[in-house]
N, C-alpha and C positions, 0 to 999 in steps of 0.2 A: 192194314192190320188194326182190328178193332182191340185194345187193350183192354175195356172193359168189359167186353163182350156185351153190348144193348144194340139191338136190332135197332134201327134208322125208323121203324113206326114208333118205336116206342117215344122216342123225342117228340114225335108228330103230336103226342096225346099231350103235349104237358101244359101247355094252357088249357085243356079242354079237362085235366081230371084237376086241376089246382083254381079251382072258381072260387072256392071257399078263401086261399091267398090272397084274389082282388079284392073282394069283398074287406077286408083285413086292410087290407092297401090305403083304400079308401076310408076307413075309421081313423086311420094312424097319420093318414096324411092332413087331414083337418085338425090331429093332432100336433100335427110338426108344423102348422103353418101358424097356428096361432101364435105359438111364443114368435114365430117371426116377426109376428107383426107388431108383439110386445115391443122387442129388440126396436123394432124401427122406430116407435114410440119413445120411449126411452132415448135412443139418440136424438130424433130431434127435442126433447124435452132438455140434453145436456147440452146442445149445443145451441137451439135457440133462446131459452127460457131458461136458463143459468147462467150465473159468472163461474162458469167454471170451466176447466181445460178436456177436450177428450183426451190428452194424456195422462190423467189423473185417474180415469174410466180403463185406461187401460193398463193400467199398475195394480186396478185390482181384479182383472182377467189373469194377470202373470200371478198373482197370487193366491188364487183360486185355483189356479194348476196346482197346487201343492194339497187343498184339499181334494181335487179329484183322484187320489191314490187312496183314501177312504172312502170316499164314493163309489168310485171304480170296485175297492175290495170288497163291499157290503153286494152291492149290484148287479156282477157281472153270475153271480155262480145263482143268483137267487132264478134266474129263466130253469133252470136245471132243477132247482133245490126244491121251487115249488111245484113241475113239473104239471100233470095233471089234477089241478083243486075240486076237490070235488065240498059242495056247497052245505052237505050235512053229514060232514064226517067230523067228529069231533076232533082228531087228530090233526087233521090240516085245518082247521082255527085256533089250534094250540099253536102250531108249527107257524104262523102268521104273528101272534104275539110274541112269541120269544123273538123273531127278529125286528121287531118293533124295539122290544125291551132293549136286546142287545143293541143293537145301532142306535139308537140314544144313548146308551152309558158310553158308548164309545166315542160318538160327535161331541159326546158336552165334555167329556175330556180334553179332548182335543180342543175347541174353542176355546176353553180355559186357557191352556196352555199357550195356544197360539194369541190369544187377546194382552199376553204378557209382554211377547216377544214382537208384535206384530210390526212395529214400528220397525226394529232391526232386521224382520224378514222383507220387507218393503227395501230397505238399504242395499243387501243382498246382489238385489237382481237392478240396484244400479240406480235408482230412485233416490231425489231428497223430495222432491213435490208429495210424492205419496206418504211421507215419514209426517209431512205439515197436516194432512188430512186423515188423522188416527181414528176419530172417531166415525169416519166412514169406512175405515177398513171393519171396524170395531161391530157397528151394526152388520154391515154384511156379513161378516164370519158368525154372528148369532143365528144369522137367517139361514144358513146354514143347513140347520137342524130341523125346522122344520120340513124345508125342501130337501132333503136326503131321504125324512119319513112319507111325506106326499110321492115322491123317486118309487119307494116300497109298492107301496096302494097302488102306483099305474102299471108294475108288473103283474101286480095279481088282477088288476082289470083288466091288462092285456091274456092272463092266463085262462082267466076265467071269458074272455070273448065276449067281454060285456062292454062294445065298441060307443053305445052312446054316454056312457057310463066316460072314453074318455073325451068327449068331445064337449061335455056338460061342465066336466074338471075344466078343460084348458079356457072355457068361453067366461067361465067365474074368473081364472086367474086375468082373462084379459080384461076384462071391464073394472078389477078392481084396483088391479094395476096401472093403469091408466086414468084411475079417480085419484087414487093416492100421489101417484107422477104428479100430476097438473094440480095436486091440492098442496101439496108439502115440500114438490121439489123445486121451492119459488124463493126470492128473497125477501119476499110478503113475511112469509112463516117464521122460517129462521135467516140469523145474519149469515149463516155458514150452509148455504143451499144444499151442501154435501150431504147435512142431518138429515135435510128433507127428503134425500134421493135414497140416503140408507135407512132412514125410519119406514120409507116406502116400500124397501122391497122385503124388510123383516117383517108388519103389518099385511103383506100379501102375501108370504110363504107360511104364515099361522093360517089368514085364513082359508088358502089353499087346502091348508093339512088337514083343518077339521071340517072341510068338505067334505074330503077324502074318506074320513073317517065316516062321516054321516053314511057316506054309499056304499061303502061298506056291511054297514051296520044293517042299512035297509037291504041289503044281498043276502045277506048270512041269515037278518034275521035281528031286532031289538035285544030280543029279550036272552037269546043265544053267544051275540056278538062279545056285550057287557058280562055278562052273566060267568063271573072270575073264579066263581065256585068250580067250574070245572078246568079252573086251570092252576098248574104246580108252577109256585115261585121258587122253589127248589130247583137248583141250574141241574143238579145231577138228574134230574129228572125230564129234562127238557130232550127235543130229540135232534138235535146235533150231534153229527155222528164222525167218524174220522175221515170219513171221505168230503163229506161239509168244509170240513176244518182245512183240508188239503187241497182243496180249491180255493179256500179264501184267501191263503195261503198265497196259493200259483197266480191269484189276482190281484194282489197287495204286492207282489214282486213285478209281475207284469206292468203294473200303473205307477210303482215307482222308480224303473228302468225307465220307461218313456218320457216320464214326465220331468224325471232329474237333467237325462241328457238336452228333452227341451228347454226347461227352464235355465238351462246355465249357458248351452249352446245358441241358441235362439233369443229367447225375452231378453237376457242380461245382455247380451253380443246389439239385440236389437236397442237397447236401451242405450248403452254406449256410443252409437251409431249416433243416437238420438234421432233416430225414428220409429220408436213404440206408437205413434199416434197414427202414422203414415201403415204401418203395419197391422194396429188395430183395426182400423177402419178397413184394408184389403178383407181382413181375416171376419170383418159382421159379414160381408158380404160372402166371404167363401162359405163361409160354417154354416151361419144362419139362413142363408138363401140357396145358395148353388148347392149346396149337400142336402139339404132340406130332404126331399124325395129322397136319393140312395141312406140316409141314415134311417128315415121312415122302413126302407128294406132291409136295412141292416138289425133293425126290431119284429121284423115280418118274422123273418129267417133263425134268429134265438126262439121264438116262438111257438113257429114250427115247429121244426128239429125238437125240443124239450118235451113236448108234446105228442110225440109220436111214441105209440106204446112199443111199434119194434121198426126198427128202422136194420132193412137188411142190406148187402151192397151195392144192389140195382136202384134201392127206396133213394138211398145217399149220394149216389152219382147223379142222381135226375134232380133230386133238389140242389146238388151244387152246380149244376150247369143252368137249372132252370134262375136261380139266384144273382151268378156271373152273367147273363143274359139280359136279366130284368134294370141291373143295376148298369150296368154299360150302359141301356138306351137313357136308364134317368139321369147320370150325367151328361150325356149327352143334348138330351132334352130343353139341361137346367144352361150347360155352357150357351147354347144356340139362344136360351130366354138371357142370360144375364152379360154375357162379353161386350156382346153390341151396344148395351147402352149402361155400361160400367158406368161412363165416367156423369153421364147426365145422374143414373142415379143415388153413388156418391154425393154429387154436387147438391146434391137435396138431402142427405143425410148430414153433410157438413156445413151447412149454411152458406153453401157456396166460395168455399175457402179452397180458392183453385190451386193455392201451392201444393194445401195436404192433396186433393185427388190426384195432383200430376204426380206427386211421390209413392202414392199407395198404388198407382197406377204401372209404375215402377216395380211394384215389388209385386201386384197381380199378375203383370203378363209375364214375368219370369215362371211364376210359381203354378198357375194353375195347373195347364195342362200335365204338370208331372198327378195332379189328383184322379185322374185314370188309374194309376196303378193303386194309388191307396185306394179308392171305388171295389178293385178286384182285391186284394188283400185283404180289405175290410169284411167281403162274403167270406172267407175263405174261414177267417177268425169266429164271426157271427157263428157258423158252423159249430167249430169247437166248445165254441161256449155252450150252444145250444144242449151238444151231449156230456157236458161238463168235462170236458179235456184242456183244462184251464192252463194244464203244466206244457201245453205245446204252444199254446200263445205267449208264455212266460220263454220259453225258448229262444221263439222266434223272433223276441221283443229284443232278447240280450244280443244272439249275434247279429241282429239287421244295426245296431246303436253301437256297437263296437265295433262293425265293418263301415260302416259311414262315416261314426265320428273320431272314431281314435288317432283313422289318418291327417282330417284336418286339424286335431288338436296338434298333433307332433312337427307337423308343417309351417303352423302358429309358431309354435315355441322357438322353434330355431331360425326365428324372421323372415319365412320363403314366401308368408301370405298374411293380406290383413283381413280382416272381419269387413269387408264394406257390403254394404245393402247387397248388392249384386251375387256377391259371396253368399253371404249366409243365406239367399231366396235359391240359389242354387243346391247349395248343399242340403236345406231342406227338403227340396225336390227328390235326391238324388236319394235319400235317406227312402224314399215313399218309392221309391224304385227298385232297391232292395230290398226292400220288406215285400214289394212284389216277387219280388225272382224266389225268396226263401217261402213264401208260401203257396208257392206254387211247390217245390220241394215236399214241402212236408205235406201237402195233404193229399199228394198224389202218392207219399210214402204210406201216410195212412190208410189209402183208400187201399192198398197194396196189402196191406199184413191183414185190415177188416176181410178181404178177402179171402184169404189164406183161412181165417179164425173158420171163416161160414165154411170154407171146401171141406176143413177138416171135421166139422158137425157132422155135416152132413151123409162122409164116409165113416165115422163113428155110428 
């Protein structure tokens, strides 16, 4: 029984009419490798070339979770919001600054507030080391702001398919990165190396931004880009509209469902364990390396999708199979390049500190292979965002973190279970396993009613 009703050629065609995807693939992927190589940079610059601890590095990754629920909320709706830019329309260069404007008043708020507290949100998730090193949380939370607005600019470079545009951006952040690492994050510079490493990465996310802007500027046009005359500082006039508002909305709910139950279940649990360092180090190598390629897809796919002027229900099933397809082989791919020699290339990001690799090693071979199901969950999501259906990833955020975690909360509380490494690498697992099974649910629901909407046009 075919449920969607697509003839078995039409599959056959889908690398063959989706060329323009690879081409995409390949811009985005020299995209995603660069900051990789940043990250590997950076670690051995903390770990050979400072007195400093990688668990100090990794108190403010747990802390940076909390600003990803404003990132995430600016972010995720803008693939949808900016949809198709067209490069001499003056309304889509107005609709470009107001979210510039707006996501700065919102970040500098926010850093304010958090540069107050920061030392007590450090304590939180189980830190004293981190509370001693303030003024490296201090600098990072500034840098912030830049890198949230640079964040802006590579959606509209990605929107507008001006691929060299980001390969130009990530090859500046690398080399400047990497000048300022090995110039300021030394005990030459300053007594407190930390300064160095956050003055570092706030002097690279500025000049990152007004790179950003330069390319921009030379896209649109000088004298067009600047030219403020044509644009209303008046909010009531700005074009944010209610459907804008209600996605940002479903995405500010979404990133702080995930990120609350990680950070309290996870970092803090990991923290108490006392191994955040052992975990950190698993998780450079998960995120930054082995997801590498499927998260490159996972920006292919918002893209697409947003970009498609009609997207009917045969257009929808082919890019979500073609999508689950593509992203399966590149985990794949990436397990097959990185499991084999995990522990060799750990050992060269930790300076050879064979306790931490056996530990992190520990907590990788539990945890990976459950990231198959987040690989396929992840398209699933990608999808939704793409057509701005923010409120069914906010759904599917709440019952996957309340079906995972509430039971080991209550199991905790009445002494049946402790938090040990094994525990919590599990249950994370297990969490990416249900957000598998419910997104499979839901967009096989959706692709359900999207059909029904077309049957019924069509006999109208």
């Amino acid at each position: 029984m075919n449920l969607f009703n697509i003839k078995k050629e039409e599959f056959s065609s889908l690398f063959k009419e989706q060329k323009s995807h690879w081409n995409l693939f390949i811009w985005i992927f020299l995209y995603s490798l660069i900051p990789a190589c940043w990250i590997l940079v950076r670690a051995i610059v903390i770990t050979r070339y400072m007195s400093a601890s990688v668990e100090t590095y990794a108190q403010w990754d747990y802390l940076n979770i909390m600003l990803e629920v404003i990132q995430e909320t600016i972010v995720l709706p803008l693939f949808w919001w900016f949809g198709s830019i067209k490069i001499g329309k003056k309304e889509d260069l107005n609709k470009i600054r107001e979210v510039y404007i707006f996501t700065f008043i919102i970040y500098f708020i926010l850093i304010c507030v958090l540069n107050i507290f920061v030392g007590d949100l450090v304590k939180v998730i189980g830190s004293q080391q981190g509370y001693e090193q303030r003024v490296f949380f201090s600098l990072q939370l500034w840098s912030k702001i830049p890198s949230i607005l640079t964040g802006i600019s590579t959606v509209i470079l990605l929107n507008l398919k001006n691929y060299k545009g980001f390969l130009a951006l990530l090859i500046v952040k690398l080399l400047i990165s990497i000048i300022f690492d090995f110039t300021l994050a030394n005990n030459n510079v300053f007594d407190n190396a930390y300064i160095g490493l956050g003055l570092s990465t706030l002097l690279t996310e500025i000049c990152l931004f007004v790179t950003s802007i330069i390319m921009l500027a030379y896209i649109f046009g000088f004298k067009n880009f600047f030219n403020l005359k044509t644009f209303s500082f008046n909010i009531k006039k700005w074009n944010f509209n209610k459907v804008f508002f209600s996605n940002v909305l479903a995405s500010f709910l979404f990133s702080t469902i995930n990120n609350t139950f990680y950070l309290f279940m996870m970092a803090k649990n990991m923290n108490i364990a006392k191994e955040s360092d052992a975990y950190w180090l698993s998780n450079t190598v998960i995120w930054s390396w082995i997801l590498m390629i499927p998260n490159v897809i996972f920006s292919i796919n918002k893209s697409i999708v947003s970009t498609q002027n009609q997207l009917n229900f045969k257009k929808r099933v082919m890019l979500i199979f073609e999508f689950q397809l593509i992203s399966l082989l590149s985990i794949l791919l990436s397990f097959a390049i990185f499991i084999p020699v995990y522990k060799q290339f750990t050992m060269f990001l930790s300076d050879n500190n064979v306790d931490l690799v056996n530990r992190s090693w520990t907590i990788f071979s539990k945890l990976i292979w459950f990231f198959i199901f987040y690989v396929s969950a992840s398209t699933f999501s990608a999808h939704f965002n793409g057509e701005g259906k923010n409120w069914l990833i906010t759904a599917q955020a709440l019952i996957c973190n309340i079906l995972t975690f509430v039971p080991f909360i209550i199991i905790n509380s009445i002494g049946a279970l402790q938090y040990t490494v094994d525990v919590l690498a599990l249950m994370f697992g297990f969490s990416l396993m249900v957000s598998w099974i419910i997104g499979i649910i839901f967009i096989v629901g959706f692709l359900y009613i999207e059909n029904l909407k077309e049957k019924k046009k069509i006999t109208i």
